[in-house]
N, C-alpha and C positions, 0 to 999 in steps of 0.2 A: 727243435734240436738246437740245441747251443754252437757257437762255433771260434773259435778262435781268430783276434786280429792279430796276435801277438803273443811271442813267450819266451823267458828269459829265465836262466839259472841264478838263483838266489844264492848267497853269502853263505844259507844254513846247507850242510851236506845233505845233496840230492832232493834239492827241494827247488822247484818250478814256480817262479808266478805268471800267473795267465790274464792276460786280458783280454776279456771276450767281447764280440762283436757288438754287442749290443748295448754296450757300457758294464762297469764293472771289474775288478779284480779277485782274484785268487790265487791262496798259494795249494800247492799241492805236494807232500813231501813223500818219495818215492823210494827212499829206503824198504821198505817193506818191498817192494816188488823187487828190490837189487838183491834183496837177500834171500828171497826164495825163488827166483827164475833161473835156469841155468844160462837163458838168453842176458839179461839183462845184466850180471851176475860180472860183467867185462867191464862194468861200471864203478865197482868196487875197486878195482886193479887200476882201472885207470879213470879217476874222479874229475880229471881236466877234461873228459873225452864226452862227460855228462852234460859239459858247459856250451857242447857245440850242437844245439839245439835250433829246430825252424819250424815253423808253421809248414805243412803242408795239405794236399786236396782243399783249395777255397776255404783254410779252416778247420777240415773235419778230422786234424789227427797233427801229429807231430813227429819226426823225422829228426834222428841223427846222423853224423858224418860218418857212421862203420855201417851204416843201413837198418837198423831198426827204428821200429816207429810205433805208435801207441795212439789207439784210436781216443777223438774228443769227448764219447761216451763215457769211456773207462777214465778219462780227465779228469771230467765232471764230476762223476759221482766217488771218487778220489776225496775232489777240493771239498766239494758238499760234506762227507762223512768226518771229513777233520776238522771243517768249519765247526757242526754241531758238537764236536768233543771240546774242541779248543771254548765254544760259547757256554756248554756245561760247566766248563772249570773254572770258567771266569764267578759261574753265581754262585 
C-alpha cells in the first residue's frame, strides 16, 4: 500500500500533488469529487479552504481544516487513472 510523505495544493483548481513515501510524484485533480459529493461540495464555495491540506495517519489519508479527509487508496488510484488518460493523450 502506498503512503503519503507529503501533499500540497497545486495552481490548477482542486488539483493535489502527492509525494509519496517511497519516491515519486503525482498530481490528483479532485474536481470531480467536488462536484458530485455533497460532502466535499464546501470546496467549490470556498476554494482557499481546499489549499489547507495535511498528510495524516503515518501517510494513509489526507485531512483538511473543516475535518474532512480522503483516504491514500482513493488518492492513488485517483492519480493513477489521470496519469494514464493524461499518457493516452500525449501519443
Amino acid at each position: 500500500m502506498k503512503r503519503l510523505a507529503g501533499v500540497n495544493a497545486t495552481s490548477k483548481p482542486f488539483t493535489l500533488s502527492l509525494l509519496w513515501d517511497g519516491g515519486g510524484e503525482q498530481e490528483a485533480d479532485l474536481s470531480g469529487l467536488i462536484s458530485v459529493s455533497r460532502h466535499f461540495a464546501v470546496f467549490a464555495d470556498d476554494p482557499e479552504a481546499f489549499a489547507k491540506v495535511d498528510v495524516i495517519n503515518w501517510g494513509h489519508g489526507i485531512a483538511w481544516e473543516n475535518g474532512l479527509d480522503y483516504s491514500v487508496e482513493n488518492l492513488a488510484r485517483i492519480a493513477d487513472e489521470q496519469a494514464d488518460v493524461d499518457e493516452w493523450r500525449c501519443q
